[in-house]
C-alpha positions as CSV (number, residue, x, y, z in Angstrom):
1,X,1.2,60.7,-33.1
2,X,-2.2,59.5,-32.3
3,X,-2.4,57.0,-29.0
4,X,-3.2,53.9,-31.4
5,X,0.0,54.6,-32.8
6,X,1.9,54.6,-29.7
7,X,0.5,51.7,-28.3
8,X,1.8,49.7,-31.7
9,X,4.9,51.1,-31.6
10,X,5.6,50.3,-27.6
11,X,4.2,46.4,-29.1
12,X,6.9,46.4,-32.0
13,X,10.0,44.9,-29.5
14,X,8.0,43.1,-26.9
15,X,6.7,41.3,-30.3
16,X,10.6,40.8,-31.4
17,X,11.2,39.7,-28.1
18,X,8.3,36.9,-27.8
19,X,9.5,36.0,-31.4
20,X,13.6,35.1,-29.6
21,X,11.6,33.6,-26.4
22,X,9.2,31.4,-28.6
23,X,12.5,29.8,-30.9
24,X,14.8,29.7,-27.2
25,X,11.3,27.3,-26.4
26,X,11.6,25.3,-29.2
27,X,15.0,23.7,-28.4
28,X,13.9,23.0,-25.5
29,X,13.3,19.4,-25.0
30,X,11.3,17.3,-22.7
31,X,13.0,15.1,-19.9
32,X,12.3,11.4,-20.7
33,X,12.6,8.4,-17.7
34,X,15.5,6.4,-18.2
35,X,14.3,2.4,-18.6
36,X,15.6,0.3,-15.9
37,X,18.7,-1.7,-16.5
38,X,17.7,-5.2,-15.6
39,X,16.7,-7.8,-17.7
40,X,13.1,-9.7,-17.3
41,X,13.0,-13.3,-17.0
42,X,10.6,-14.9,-19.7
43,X,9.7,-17.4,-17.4
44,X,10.0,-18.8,-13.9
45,X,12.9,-20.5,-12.5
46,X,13.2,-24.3,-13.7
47,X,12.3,-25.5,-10.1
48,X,9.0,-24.3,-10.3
49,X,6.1,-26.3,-12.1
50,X,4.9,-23.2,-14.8
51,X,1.7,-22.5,-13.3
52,X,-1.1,-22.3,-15.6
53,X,-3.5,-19.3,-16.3
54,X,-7.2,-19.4,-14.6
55,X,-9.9,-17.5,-16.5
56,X,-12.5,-17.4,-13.8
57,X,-9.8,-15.8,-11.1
58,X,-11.1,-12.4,-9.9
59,X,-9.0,-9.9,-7.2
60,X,-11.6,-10.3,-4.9
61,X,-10.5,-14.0,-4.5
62,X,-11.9,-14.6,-1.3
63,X,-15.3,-14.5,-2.8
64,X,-14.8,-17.7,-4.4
65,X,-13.2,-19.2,-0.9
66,X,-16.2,-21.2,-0.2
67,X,-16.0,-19.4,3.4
68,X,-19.0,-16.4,3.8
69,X,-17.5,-15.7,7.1
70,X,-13.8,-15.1,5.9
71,X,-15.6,-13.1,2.7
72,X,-17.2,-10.9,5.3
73,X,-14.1,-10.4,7.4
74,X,-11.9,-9.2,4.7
75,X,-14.9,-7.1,3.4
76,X,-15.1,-5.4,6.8
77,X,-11.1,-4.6,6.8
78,X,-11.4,-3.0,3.5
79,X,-14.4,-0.8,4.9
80,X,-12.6,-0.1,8.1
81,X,-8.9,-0.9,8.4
82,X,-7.1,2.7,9.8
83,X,-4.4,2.1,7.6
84,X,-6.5,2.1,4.5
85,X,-8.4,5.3,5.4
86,X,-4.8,7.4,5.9
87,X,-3.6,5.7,2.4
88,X,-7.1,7.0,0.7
89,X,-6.5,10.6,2.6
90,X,-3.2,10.6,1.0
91,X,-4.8,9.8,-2.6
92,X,-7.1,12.8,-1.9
93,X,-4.4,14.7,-0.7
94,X,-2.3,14.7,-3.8
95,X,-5.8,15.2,-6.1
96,X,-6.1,18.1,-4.4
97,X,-2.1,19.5,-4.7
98,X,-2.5,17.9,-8.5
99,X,-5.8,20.6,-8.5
100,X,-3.6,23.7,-6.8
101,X,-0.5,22.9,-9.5
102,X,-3.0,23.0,-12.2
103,X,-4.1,26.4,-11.2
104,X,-0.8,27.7,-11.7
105,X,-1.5,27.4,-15.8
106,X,-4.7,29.8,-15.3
107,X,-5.1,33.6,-15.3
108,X,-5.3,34.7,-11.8
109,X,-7.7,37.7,-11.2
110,X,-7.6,39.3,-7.7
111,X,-9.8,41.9,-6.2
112,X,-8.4,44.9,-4.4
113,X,-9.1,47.4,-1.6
114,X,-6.9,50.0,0.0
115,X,-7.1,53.2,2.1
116,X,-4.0,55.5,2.4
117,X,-3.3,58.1,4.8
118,X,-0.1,60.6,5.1
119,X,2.3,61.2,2.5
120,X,5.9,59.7,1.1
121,X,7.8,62.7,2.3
122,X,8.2,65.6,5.0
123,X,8.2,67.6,1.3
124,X,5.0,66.3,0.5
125,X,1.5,67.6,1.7
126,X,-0.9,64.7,3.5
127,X,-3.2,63.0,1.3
128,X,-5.8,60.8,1.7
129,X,-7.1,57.9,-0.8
130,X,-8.8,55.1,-1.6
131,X,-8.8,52.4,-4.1
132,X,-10.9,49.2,-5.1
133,X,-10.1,47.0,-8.1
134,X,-8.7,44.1,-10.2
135,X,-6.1,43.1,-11.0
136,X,-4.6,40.1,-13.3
137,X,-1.5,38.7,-14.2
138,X,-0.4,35.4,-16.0
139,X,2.6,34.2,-16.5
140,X,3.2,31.9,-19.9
141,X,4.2,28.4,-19.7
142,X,7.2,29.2,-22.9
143,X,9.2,26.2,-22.2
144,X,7.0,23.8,-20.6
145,X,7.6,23.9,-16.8
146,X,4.5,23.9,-15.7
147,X,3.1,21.5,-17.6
148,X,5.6,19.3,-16.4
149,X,4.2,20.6,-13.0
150,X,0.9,19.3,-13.6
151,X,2.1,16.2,-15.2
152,X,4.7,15.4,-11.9
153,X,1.8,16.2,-9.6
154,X,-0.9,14.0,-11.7
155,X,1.7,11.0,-11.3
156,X,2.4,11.4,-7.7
157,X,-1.8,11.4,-7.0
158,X,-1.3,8.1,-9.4
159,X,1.1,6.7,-7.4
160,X,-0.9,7.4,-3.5
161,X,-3.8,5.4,-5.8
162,X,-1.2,2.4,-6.7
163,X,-0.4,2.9,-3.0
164,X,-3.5,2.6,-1.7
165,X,-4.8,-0.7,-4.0
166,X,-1.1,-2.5,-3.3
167,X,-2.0,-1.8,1.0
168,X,-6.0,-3.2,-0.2
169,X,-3.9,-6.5,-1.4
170,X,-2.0,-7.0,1.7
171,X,-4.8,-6.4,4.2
172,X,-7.0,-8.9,2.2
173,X,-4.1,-11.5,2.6
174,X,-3.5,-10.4,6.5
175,X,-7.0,-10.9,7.3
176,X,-7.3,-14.0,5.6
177,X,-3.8,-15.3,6.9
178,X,-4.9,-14.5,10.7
179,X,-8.3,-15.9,10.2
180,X,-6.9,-19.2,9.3
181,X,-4.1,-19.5,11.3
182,X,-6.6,-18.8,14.6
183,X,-8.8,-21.4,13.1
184,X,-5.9,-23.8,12.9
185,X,-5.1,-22.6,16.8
186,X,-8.1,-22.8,18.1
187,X,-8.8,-26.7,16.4
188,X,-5.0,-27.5,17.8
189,X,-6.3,-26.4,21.4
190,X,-9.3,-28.5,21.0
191,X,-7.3,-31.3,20.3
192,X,-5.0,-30.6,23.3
193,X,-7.4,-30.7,25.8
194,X,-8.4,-34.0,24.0
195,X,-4.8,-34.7,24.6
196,X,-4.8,-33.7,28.1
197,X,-7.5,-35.8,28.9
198,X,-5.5,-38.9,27.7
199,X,-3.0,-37.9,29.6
200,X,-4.8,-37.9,33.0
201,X,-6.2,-41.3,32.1
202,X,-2.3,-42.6,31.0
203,X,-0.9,-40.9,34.3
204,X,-3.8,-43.0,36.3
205,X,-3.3,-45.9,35.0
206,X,0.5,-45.7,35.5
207,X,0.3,-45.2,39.2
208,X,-2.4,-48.2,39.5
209,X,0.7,-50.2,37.6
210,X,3.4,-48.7,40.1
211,X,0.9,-49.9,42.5
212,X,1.0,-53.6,40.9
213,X,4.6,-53.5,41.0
214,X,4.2,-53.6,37.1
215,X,6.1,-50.1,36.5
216,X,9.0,-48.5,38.0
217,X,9.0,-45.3,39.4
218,X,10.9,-43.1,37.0
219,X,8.1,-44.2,34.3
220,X,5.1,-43.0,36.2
221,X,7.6,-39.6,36.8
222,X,8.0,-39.9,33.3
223,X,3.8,-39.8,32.9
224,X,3.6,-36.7,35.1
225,X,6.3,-34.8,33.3
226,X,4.5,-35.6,29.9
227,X,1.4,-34.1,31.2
228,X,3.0,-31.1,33.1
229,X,4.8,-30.8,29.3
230,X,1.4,-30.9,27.8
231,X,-0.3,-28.0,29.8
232,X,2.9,-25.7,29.3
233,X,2.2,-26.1,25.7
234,X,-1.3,-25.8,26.1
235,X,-1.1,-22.7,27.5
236,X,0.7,-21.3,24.8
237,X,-1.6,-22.5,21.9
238,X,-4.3,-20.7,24.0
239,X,-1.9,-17.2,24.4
240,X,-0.9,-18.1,20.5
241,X,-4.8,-18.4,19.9
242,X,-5.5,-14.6,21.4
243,X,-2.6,-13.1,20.1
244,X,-4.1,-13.5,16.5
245,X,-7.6,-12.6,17.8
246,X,-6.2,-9.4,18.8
247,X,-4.3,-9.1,15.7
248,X,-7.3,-9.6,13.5
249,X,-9.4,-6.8,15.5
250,X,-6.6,-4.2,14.7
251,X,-7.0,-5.6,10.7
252,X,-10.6,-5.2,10.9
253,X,-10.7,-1.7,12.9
254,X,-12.1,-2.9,15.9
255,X,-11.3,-4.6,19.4
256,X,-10.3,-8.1,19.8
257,X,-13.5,-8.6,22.2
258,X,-16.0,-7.9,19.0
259,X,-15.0,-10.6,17.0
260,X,-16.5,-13.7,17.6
261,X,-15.6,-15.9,14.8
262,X,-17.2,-19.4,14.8
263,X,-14.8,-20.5,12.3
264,X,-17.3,-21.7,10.1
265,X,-17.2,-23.8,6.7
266,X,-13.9,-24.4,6.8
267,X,-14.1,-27.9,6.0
268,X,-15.1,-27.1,2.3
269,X,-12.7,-24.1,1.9
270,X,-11.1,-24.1,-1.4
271,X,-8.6,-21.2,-1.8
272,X,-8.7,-20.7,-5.9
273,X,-6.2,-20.4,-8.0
274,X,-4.6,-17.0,-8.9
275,X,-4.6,-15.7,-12.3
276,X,-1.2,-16.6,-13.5
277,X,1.4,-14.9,-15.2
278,X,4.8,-14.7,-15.8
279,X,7.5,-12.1,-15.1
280,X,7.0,-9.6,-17.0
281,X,3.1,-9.5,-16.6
282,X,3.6,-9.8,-13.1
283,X,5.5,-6.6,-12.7
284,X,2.7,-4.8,-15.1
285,X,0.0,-5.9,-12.6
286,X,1.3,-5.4,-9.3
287,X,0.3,-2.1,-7.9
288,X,3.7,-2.0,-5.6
289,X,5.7,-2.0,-9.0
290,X,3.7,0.2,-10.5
291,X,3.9,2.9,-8.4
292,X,8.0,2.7,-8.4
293,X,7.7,3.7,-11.7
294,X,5.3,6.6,-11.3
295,X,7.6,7.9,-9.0
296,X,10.3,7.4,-11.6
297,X,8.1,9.4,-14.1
298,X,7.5,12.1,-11.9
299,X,11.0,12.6,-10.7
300,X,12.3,12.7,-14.6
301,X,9.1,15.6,-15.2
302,X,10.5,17.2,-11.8
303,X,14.4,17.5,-13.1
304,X,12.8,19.2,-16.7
305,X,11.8,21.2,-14.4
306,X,14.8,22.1,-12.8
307,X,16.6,22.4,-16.1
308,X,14.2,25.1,-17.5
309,X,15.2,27.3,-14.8
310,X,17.8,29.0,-16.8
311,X,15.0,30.1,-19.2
312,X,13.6,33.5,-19.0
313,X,9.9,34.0,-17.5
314,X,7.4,36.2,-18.9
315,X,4.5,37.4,-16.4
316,X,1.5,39.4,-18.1
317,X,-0.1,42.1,-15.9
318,X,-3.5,44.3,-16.0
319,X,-4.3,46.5,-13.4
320,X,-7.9,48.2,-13.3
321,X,-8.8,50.3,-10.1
322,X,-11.2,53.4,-9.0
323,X,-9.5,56.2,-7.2
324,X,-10.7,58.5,-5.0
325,X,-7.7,60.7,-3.8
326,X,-7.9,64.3,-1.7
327,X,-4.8,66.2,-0.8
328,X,-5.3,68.0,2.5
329,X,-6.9,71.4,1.8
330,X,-7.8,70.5,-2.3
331,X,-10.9,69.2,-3.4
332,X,-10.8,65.3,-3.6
333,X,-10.7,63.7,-7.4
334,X,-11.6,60.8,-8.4
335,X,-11.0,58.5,-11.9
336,X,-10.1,55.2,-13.6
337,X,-6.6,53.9,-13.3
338,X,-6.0,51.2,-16.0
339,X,-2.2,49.8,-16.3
340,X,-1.1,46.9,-17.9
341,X,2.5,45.7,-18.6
342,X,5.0,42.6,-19.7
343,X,7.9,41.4,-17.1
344,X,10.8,39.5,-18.7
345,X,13.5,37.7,-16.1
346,X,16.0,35.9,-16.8
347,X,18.8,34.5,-14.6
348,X,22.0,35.6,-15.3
349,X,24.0,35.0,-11.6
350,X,22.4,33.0,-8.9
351,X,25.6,31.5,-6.8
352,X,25.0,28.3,-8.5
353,X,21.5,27.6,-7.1
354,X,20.3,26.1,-10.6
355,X,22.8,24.2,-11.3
356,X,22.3,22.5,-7.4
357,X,18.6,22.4,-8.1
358,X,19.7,20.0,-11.0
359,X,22.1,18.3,-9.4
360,X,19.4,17.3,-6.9
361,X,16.4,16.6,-9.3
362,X,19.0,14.2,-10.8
363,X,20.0,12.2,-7.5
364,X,16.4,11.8,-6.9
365,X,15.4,10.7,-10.2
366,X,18.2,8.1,-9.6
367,X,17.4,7.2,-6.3
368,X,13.7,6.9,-7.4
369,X,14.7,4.3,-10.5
370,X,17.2,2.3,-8.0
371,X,14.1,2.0,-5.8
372,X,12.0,0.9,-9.1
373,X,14.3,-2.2,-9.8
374,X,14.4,-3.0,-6.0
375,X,10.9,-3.1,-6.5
376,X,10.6,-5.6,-9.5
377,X,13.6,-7.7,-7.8
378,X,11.9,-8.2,-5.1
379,X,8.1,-8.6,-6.8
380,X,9.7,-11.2,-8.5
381,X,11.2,-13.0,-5.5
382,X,8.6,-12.9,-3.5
383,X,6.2,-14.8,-6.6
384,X,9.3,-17.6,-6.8
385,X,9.5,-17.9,-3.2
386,X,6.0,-18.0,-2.5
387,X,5.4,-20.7,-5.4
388,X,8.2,-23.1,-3.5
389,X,6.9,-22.7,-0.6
390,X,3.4,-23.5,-1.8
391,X,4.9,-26.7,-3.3
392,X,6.8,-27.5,-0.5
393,X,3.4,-27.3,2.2
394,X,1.2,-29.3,-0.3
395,X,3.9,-32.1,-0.1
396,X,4.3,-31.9,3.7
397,X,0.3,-31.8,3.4
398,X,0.0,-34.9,1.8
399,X,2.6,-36.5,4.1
400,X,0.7,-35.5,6.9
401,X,-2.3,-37.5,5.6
402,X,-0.8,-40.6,4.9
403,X,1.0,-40.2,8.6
404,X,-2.3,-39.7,10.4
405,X,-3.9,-42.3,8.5
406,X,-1.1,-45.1,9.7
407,X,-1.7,-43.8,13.2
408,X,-5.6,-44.4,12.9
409,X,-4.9,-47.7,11.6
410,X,-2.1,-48.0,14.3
411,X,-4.7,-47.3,17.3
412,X,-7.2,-49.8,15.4
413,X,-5.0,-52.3,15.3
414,X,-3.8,-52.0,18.9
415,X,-7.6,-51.6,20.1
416,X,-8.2,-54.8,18.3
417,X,-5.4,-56.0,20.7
418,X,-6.7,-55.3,23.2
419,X,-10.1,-57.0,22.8
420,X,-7.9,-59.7,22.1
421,X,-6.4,-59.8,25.2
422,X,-2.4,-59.5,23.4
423,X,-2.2,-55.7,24.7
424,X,-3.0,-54.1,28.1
425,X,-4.9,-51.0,28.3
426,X,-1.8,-48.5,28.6
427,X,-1.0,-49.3,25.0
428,X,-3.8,-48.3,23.6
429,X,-3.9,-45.3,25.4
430,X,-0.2,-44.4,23.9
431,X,-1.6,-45.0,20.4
432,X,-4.4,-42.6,20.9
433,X,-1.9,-40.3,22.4
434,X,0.1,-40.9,19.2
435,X,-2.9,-40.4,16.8
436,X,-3.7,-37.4,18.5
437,X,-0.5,-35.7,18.0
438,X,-0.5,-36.4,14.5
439,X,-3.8,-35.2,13.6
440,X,-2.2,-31.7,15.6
441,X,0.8,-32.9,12.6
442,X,-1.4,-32.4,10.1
443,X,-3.6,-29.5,11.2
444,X,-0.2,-27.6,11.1
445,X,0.4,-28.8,8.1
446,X,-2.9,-27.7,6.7
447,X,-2.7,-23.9,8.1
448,X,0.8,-24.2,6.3
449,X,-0.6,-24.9,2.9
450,X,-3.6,-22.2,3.6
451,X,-1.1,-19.5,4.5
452,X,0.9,-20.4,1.0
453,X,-1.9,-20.3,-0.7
454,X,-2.8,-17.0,0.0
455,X,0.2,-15.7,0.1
456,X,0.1,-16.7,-3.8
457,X,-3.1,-14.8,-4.1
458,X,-1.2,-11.6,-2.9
459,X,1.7,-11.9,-5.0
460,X,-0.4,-12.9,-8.1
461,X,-3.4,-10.1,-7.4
462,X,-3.4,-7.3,-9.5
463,X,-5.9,-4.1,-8.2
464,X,-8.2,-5.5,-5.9
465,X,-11.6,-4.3,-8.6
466,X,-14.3,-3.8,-5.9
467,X,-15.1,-0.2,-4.5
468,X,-14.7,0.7,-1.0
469,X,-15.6,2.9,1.2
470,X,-12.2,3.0,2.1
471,X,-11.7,5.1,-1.1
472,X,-13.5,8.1,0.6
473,X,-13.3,10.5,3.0
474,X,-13.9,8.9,6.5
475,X,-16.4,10.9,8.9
476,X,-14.6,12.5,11.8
C-alpha cells in the first residue's frame, strides 16, 4: 500500500467524524436578547404642553447660544475634561480586546527554537539536539462560539463609544450650567454691594432720626441687624461665587485661577430649542439608553457562548522543524520533521462547571436587561421632569418681571414723593432697598429658567456630532 493510499485511508473517519460534528452544528441555535417587558408611552404625560419639533437644532447646541464665550468653554471641556480622556481610553481599550478576540478565528503560526541536552532515562545514552521551526494550529469555529466572541466584544467597544458620547452630553450641560449659574452669582453680588451701600445710607439716616427723637431705639438696632444680615449673606454669594469657579476649572481641566470669565453677551443669550421627540425616539437617541442595550446584546452573545460549551472542539495542528540530533559517541544526523494531526474534545464530566457557567451567563444577561429598563425609566423621567420644571421657571420668570417692574414703579412713585415733600428721605431709601431685592428675585429666577433650559438640551441631545480630541489618545 502506497503512502497516498494510507494517507486517504487514515482521512476516511476523521471525514465521518467532521460529517457528525458539522450536522451536531446545525442544531445549534444562536442566543437571541430578550425585548424588555415595559411598554413605551406614545406620548408625554397630559401635564406637559407636547413640545414641538425644531429642524434647525443641532447637538452642539451651544453654538447657536448667542454666547462665544460659553461656545468656547464647553469646546475647551470636550478637548480637555480628565473624565472624557479615561472614557475615550476605555473605547480604545475595548477596540483593542475586540482586535485580540478577533484573532482567535485566525490560523496562528509560531516559530520555534530549542536545544536539548541529557537523555529521558538512566537506560538511555546522552544526546544532544537542536531544533528550529513552525508550527500551526487552528481550531474551527463548528458551532459558532467565537463568532459570538467577536460579536460580544464588538458590542462592548460599542457600548465604551455610547459611553463616552452620553459623558460628552453631560459635560456640555455641566459646563454650561456652572457658567450660568456663576454669572447669575457674580451679577447677585454686584447687586449686594449695591444693596449694602443702601444700607449704610438707611442705617445713617436712622441714627440722625434717633438723634431727632423721630425713631426709637430698637428701629435703628433693627437697621444695624439688617445690614450685619446683609454682609453674612454677602459673604456667602461671594464663597457660592468661587465654589462654582472652582468647579468649572475641574470641567474644563484646569485650575480655578485660569479662568477668567468676563461673563460676556449674556444679555442676548438665547438657549435654542432642543430637537423634540417623543418617548420612544427619545430612548433611540440617547446614548445612556443605548448602551444598556448593547450590554444586553452582548450578555445574550456571552450565554451562547456558554451554552456551546458542551460541544466538542476540533484543533488542526502542523508541525515543520529541522533537526540536528547527535547521540554521545555517534555521528550527529540531521533531517526534516513534518507532523501534522486533528484533536477532537468533548466534555463528558466536568463537576458541573458548564452548567454553572450557564447559570451565570444567564444572571447577567438578566441583570444586564433589568439595568436596560432602569435605563429607559429613568430617560424618560428625567425628559418629564425636566419639561415641568422648565415650565414651572419660565412662569416664576415672568412673575419675577412683573414684580420688579411694580417695585420700579414703586420707588418712582415714592421718589416723586419725595420731591413732593409727602415722604421723607428713609422711604425712599426702603423702596430702593425693596427694588433691589427684587431685581436679586428675578436674577434668581432667570439662572432658574437657564439651568432648565439646558437641562432640556441634555435630556433631548442625541450624540454630541463634532469630533474631539477627546476621542484620541491623550499625550502622556
Amino acid at each position: 500500500m502506497s503512502d497516498t493510499t494510507r494517507a486517504l485511508s487514515a482521512l476516511r473517519p476523521l471525514a465521518a467524524l467532521l460529517a457528525v460534528i458539522l450536522a451536531i452544528g446545525g442544531c445549534a441555535t444562536n442566543t437571541v436578547a430578550p425585548s424588555p417587558s415595559l411598554a413605551i408611552p406614545a406620548t408625554w404625560n397630559a401635564a406637559i404642553d407636547t413640545p414641538g419639533k425644531n429642524e434647525n437644532a443641532t447637538a452642539a447646541w451651544w453654538r447657536q447660544a448667542g454666547s462665544t464665550e460659553l461656545a468656547d468653554l464647553i469646546e475647551q471641556a470636550l478637548r480637555n475634561n480628565r473624565d472624557l480622556r479615561a472614557a475615550a481610553a476605555r473605547v480604545l481599550q475595548a477596540r483593542a480586546l475586540t482586535g485580540e478576540v478577533d484573532s482567535e478565528l485566525q490560523p496562528q503560526l509560531n516559530g520555534v527554537a530549542a536545544v536539548r541536552r541529557g537523555r529521558d532515562t538512566l537506560l538511555d545514552p546522552r544526546s544532544t539536539s537542536v531544533r528550529a521551526g513552525l508550527q500551526a494550529s487552528w481550531e474551527a469555529d463548528l458551532f459558532g462560539a467565537k463568532k459570538l466572541a467577536s460579536q460580544a466584544a464588538q458590542l462592548d467597544s460599542e457600548r465604551a463609544e455610547l459611553a463616552r458620547q452620553g459623558m460628552e452630553t453631560v459635560i456640555a450641560a455641566e459646563v454650561a450650567t456652572s457658567y450660568l449659574d456663576a454669572a447669575i452669582l457674580a451679577r447677585r453680588v454686584r447687586l449686594g454691594e449695591l444693596y449694602l451701600d443702601k444700607l449704610d445710607q438707611a442705617t445713617r439716616i436712622a441714627g440722625k432720626q434717633f438723634e431727632a427723637g423721630h425713631l426709637s431705639r430698637p428701629e435703628v438696632l433693627s437697621r444695624e441687624r439688617q445690614h450685619k444680615a446683609a454682609l453674612i449673606e454677602q459673604a456667602n454669594l461671594e464663597s457660592s461665587l468661587l465654589q462654582r469657579m472652582i468647579q468649572l476649572g475641574v470641567l474644563l481641566g484646569v485650575p480655578a485661577g485660569d479662568i477668567k470669565p468676563r461673563f460676556q453677551e449674556l444679555d442676548r443669550l438665547t438657549l435654542p430649542a432642543p430637537d423634540f421627540a417623543l418617548p420612544g425616539e427619545l430612548l433611540e437617541r440617547r446614548p445612556d439608553v443605548q448602551q444598556h442595550l448593547k450590554a444586553v446584546n452582548a450578555e445574550a452573545a456571552r450565554l451562547g457562548i456558554s451554552r456551546r460549551e458542551i460541544y466538542p472542539r476540533l484543533v488542526f495542528a502542523w508541525d515543520n522543524s529541522l533537526e540536528r540530533a547527535r547521540i554521545d559517541g555517534d555521528s550527529p544526523t540531521r533531517g526534516v520533521a513534518l507532523g501534522y494531526g486533528v484533536t477532537l474534545t468533548l466534555p463528558i464530566l466536568d463537576g458541573g462547571r458548564i452548567r454553572s457557567h450557564i447559570q451565570v451567563s444567564e444572571a447577567r444577561l438578566t441583570e444586564a436587561m433589568a439595568g436596560y429598563e432602569k435605563a429607559m425609566l429613568e430617560a424618560l423621567a428625567d425628559a418629564e421632569t425636566v419639561l415641568l420644571r422648565q415650565k414651572a421657571a419660565a412662569a416664576t420668570l415672568a412673575l419675577s418681571k412683573d414684580a420688579l417692574k411694580l417695585a420700579a414703579q414703586s420707588t418712582e412713585k415714592t421718589t416723586r414723593q419725595f420731591h413732593a415733600g409727602q415722604a421723607d428721605r428713609s422711604r425712599i431709601v426702603d423702596a430702593e432697598l425693596a427694588e433691589l431685592k427684587m431685581r436679586e428675585a428675578h436674577q434668581q429666577a432667570l439662572g432658574s429658567h437657564w439651568a432648565t433650559s439646558v437641562e432640556v438640551l441634555r435630556a433631548f441631545s442625541g450624540p454630541i456630532d463634532v469630533a474631539t480630541p477627546a476621542e484620541t489618545t491623550p499625550s502622556l
